[in-house]
N, CA, C and O of each residue as an XYZ file, in Angstrom:
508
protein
N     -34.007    -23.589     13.379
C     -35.014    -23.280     12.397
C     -34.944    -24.326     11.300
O     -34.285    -23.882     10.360
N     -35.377    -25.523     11.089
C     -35.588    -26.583     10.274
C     -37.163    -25.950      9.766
O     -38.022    -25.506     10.528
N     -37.225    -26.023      8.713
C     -38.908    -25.636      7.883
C     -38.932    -26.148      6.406
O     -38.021    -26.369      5.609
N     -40.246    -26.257      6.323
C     -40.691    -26.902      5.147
C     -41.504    -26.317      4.050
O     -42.308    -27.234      3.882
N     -41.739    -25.651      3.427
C     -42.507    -24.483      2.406
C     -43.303    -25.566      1.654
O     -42.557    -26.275      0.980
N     -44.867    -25.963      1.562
C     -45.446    -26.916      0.840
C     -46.241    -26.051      0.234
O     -46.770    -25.038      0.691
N     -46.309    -26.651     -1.142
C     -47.795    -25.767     -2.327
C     -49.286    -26.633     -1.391
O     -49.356    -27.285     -0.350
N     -50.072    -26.286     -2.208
C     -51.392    -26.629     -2.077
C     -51.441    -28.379     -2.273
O     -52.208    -29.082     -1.616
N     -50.896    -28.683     -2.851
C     -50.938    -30.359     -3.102
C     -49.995    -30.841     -2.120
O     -49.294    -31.699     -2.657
N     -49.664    -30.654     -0.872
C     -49.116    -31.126      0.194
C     -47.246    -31.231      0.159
O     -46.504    -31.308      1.137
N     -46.821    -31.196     -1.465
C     -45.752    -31.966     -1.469
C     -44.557    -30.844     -0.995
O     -44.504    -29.707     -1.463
N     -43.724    -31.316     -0.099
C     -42.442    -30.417      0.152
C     -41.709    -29.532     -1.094
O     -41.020    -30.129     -1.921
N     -41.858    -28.433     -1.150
C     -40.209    -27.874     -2.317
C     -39.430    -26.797     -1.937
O     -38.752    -26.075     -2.669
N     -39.641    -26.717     -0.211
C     -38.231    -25.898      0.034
C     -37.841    -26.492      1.247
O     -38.775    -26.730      2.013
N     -36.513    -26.850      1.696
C     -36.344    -27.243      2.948
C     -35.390    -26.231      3.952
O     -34.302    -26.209      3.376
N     -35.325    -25.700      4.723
C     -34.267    -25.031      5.294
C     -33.861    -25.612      6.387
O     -34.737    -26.102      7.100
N     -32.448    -25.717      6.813
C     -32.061    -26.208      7.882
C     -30.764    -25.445      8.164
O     -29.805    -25.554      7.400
N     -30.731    -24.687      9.238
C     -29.912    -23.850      9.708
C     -28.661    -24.622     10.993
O     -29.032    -25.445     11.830
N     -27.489    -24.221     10.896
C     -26.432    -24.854     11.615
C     -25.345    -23.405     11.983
O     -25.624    -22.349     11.414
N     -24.547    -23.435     12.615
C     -23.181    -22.679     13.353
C     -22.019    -23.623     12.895
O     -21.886    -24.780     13.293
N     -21.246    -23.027     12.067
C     -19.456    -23.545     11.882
C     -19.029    -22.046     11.889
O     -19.559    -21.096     11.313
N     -17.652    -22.098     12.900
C     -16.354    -21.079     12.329
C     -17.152    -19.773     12.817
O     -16.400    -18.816     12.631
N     -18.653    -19.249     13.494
C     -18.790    -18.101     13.946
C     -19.474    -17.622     12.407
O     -19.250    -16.510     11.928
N     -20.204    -18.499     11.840
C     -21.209    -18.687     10.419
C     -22.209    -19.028     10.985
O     -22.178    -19.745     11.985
N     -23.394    -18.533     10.401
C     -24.756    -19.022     10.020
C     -24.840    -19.434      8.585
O     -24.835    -18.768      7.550
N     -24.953    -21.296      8.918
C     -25.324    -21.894      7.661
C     -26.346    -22.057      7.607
O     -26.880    -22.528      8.611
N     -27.155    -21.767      6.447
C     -28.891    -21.723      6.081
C     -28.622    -22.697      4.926
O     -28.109    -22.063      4.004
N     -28.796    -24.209      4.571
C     -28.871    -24.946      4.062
C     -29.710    -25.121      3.497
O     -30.600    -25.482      4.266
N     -30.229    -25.077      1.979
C     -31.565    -25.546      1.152
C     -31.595    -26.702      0.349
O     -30.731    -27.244     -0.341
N     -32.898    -26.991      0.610
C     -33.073    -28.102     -0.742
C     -34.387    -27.957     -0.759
O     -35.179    -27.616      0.119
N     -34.565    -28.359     -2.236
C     -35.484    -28.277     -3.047
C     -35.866    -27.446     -4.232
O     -35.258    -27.698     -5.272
N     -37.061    -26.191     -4.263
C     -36.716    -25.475     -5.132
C     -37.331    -23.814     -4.797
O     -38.195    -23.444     -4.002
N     -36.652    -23.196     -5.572
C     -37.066    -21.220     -4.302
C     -38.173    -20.788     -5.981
O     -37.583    -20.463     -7.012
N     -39.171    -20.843     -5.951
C     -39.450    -19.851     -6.107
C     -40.547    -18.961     -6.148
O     -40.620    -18.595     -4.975
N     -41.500    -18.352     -6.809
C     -42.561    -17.637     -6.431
C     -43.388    -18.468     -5.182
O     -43.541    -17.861     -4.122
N     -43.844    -19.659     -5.295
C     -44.226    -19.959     -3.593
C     -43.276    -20.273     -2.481
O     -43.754    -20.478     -1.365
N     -42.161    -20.325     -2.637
C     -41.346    -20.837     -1.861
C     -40.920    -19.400     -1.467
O     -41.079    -19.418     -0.247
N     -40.467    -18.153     -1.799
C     -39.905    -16.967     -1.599
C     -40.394    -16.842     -0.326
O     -39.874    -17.391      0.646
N     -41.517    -16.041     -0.275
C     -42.066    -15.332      1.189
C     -41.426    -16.132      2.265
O     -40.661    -15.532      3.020
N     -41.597    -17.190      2.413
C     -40.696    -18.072      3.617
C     -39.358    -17.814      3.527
O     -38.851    -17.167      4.443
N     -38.607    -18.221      2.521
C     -37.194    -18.115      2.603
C     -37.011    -16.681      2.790
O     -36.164    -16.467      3.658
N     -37.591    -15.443      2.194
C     -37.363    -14.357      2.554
C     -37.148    -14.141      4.147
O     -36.085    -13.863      4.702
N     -38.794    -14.395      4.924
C     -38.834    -14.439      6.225
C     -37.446    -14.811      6.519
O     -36.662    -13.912      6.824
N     -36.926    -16.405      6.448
C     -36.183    -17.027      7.196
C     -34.496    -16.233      6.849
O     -33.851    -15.650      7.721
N     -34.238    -16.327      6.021
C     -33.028    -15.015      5.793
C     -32.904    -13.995      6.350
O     -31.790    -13.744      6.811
N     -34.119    -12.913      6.537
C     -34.066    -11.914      7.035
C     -34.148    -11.882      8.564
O     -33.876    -10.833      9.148
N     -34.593    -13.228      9.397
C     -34.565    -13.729     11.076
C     -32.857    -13.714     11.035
O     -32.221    -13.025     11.832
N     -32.111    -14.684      9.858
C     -30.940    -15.482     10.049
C     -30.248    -13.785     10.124
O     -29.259    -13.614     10.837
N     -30.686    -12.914      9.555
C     -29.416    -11.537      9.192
C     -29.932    -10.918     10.589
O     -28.991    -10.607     11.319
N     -30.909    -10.725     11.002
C     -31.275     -9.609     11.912
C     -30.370    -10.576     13.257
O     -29.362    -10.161     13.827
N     -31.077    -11.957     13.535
C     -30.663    -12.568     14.506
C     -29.045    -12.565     15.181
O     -28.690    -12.675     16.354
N     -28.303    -12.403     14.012
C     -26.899    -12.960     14.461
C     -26.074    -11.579     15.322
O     -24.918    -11.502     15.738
N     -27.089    -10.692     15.361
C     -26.476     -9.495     15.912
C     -25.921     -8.054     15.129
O     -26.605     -7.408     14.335
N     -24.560     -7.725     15.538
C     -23.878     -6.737     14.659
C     -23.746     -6.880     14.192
O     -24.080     -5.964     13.440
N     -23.051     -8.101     13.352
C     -22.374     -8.163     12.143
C     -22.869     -9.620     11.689
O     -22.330    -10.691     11.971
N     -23.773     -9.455     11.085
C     -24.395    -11.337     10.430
C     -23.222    -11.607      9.799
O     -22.652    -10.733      9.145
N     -22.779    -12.739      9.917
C     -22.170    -13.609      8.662
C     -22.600    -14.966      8.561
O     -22.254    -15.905      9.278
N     -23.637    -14.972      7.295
C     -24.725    -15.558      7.115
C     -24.279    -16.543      5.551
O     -24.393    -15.930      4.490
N     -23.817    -17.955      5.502
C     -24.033    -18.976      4.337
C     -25.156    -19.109      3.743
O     -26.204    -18.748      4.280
N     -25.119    -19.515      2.841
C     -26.477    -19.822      1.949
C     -26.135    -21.363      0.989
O     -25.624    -21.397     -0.131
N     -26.493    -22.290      1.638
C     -25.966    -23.811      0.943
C     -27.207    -23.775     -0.392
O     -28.301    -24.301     -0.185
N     -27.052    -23.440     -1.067
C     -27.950    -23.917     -2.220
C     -27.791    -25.581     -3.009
O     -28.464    -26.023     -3.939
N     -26.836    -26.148     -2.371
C     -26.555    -27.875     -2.548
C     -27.890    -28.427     -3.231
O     -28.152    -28.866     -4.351
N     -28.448    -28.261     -2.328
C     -29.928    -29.317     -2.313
C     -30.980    -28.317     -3.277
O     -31.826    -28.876     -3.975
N     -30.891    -27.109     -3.268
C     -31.517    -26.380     -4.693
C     -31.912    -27.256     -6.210
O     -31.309    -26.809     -7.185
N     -32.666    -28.205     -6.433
C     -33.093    -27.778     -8.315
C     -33.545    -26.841     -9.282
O     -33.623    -27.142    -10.473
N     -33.903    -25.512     -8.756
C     -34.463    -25.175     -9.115
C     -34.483    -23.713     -8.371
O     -34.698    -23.705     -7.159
N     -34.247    -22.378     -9.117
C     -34.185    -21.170     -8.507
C     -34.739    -20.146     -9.652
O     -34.150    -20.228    -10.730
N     -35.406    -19.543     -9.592
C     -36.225    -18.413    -10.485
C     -35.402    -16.858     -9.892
O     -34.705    -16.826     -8.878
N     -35.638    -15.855    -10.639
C     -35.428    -14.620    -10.616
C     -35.870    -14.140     -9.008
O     -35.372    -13.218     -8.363
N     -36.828    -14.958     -8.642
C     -37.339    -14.092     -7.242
C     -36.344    -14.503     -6.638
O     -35.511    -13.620     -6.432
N     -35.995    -15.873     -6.128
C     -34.538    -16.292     -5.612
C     -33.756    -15.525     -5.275
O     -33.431    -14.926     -4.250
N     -33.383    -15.628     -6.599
C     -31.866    -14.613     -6.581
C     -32.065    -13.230     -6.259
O     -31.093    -12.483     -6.147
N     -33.717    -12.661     -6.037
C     -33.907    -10.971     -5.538
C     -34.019    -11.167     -3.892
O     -34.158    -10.139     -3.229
N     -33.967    -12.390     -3.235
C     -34.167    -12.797     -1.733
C     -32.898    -12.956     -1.541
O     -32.552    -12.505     -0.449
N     -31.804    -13.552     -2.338
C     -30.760    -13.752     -2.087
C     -29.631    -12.439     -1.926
O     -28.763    -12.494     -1.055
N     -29.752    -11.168     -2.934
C     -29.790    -10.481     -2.867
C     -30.206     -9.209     -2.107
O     -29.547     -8.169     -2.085
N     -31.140     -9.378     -1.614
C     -31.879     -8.361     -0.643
C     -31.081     -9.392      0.774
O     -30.751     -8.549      1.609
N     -30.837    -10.268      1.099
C     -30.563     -9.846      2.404
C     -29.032    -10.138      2.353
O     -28.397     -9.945      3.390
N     -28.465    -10.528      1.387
C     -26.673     -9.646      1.137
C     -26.499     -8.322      1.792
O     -25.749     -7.928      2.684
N     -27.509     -7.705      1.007
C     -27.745     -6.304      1.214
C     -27.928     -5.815      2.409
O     -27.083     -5.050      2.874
N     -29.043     -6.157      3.118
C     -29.174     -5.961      4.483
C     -27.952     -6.140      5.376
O     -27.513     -5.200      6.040
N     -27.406     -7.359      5.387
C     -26.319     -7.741      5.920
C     -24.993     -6.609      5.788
O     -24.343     -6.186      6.743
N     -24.799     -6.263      4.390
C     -23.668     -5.396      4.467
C     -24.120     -4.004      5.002
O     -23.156     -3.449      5.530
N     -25.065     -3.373      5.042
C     -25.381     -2.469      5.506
C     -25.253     -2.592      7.469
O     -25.450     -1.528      8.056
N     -25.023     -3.512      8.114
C     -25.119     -3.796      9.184
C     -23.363     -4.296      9.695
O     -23.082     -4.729     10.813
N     -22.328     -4.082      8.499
C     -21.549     -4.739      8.688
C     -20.724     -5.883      8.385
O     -19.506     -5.913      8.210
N     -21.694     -6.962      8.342
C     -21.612     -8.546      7.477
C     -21.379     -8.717      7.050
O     -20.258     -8.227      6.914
N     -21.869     -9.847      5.768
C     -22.045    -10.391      4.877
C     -22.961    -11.597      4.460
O     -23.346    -12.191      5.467
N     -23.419    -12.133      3.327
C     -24.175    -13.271      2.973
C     -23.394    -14.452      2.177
O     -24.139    -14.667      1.221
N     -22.523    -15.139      2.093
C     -22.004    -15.566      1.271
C     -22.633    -16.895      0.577
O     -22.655    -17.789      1.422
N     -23.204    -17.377     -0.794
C     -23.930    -18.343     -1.510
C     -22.837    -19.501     -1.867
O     -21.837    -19.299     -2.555
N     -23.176    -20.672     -1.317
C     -22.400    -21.916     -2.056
C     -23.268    -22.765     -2.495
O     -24.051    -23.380     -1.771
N     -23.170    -22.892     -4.103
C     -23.911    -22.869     -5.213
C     -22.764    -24.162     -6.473
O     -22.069    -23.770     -7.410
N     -22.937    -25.546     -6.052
C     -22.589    -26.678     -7.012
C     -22.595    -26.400     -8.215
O     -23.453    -25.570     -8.514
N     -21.837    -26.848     -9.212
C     -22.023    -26.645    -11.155
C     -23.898    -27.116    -11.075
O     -24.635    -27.666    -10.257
N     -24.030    -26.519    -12.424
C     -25.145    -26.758    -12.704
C     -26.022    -25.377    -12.471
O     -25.577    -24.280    -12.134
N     -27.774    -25.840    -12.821
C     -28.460    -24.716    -13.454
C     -28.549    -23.452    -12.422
O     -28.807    -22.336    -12.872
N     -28.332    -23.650    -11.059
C     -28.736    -22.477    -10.165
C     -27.103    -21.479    -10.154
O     -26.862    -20.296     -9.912
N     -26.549    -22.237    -10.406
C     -24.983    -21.841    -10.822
C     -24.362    -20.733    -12.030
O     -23.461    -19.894    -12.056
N     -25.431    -21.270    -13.031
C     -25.540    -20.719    -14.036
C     -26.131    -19.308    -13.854
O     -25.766    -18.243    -14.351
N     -26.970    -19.537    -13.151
C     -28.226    -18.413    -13.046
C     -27.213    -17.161    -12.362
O     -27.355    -15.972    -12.645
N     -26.224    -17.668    -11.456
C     -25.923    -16.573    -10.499
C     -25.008    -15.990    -11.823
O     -25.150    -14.816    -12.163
N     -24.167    -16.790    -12.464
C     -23.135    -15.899    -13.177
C     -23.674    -15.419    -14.465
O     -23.042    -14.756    -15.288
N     -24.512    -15.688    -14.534
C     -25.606    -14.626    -16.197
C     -25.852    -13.531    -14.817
O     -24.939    -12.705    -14.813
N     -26.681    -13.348    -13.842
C     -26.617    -12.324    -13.480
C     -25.865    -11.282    -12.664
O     -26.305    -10.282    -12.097
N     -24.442    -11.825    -12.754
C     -23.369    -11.321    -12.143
C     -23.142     -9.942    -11.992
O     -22.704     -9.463    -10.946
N     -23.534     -9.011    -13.402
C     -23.172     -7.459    -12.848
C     -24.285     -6.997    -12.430
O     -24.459     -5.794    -12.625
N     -25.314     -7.724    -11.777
C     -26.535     -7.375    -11.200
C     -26.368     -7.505     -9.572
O     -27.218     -7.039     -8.814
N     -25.116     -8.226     -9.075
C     -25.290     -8.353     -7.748
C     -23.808     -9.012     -7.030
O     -23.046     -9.766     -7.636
N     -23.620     -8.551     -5.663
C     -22.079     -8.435     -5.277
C     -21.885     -9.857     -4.311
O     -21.081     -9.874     -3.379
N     -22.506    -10.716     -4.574
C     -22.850    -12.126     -3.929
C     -21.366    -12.516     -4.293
O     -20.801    -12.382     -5.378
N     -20.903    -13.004     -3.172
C     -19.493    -14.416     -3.047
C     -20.192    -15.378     -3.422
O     -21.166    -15.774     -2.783
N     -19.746    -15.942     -4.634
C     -20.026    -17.538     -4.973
C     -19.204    -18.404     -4.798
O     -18.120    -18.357     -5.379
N     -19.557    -19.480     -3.883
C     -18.374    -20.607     -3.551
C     -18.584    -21.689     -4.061
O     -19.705    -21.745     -4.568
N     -17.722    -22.999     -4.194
C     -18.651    -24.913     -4.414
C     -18.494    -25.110     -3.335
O     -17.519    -25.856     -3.422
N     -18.740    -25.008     -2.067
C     -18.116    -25.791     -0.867
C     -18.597    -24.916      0.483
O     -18.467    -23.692      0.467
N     -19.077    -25.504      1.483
C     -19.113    -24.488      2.384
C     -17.715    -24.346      2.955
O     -17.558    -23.307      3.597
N     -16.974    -24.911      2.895
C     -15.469    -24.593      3.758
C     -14.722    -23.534      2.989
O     -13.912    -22.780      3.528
N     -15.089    -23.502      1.450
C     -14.392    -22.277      0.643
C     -15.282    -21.394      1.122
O     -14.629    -20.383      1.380
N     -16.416    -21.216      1.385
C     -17.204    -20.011      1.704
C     -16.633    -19.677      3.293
O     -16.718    -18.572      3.830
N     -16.202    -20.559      3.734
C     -16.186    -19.962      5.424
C     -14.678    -19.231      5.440
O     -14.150    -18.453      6.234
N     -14.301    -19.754      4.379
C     -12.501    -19.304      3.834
C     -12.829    -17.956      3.250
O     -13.721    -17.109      3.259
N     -11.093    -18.312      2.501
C     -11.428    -17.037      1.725
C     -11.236    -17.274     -0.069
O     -10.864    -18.223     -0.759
N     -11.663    -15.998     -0.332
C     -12.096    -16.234     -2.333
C     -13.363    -16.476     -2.442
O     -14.178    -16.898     -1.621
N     -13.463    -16.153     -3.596
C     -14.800    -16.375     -4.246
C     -15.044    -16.440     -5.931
O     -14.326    -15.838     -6.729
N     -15.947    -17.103     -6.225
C     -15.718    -17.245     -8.001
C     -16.206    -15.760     -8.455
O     -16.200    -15.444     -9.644
């Protein structure tokens, strides 16, 4: 699942590119999530949680992210959710900087593993 989320003026601002390490689904982003970009990434999260079977254990590379709004983090959230209800998990690896920020202002709002690294996310701990 490689996809591209474009506004009306043609130009790319979400990219997803999905990979397998360690018995993980990595969902890799770049660009930026939000009110037009959501509905897709929603879709594509909720394929990546349903798809992996019993128990998703599903990454979320936000690396390539500039840019994440409140809906974001309610997509990011909603399929955590899904996932643990099935067993799983979703775990977010999320670089210093503004999307970083965003997760830990809304921290007692949501039970997301935050990592810098996908190899700390495929490990164990979380910030």
């Amino acid at each position: 699942m490689d996809r591209e989320d474009r506004r009306g003026d043609g130009h790319a601002v979400l990219k997803v590119s999905v990979d397998r390490l360690d018995g993980w689904t990595i969902a890799s982003l770049a660009g930026q999530i939000d009110i037009f970009t959501v509905p897709g990434l929603r879709t594509d999260l909720g394929a990546l949680v349903a798809d992996h079977g019993g128990r998703p254990r599903v990454i979320v590379d936000l690396g390539g992210v500039t840019f994440c709004d409140a809906h974001g983090l309610g997509v990011l959230i909603n399929a955590h959710q899904t996932a643990v209800r099935r067993g799983g998990t979703v775990r977010v690896v999320v670089p210093q900087g503004r999307v970083r920020r965003l997760l830990r202002i809304a921290r007692p709002t949501h039970d997301l593993q935050v990592h810098e690294t996908v190899r700390d996310a495929v490990g164990v701990g979380s910030l």
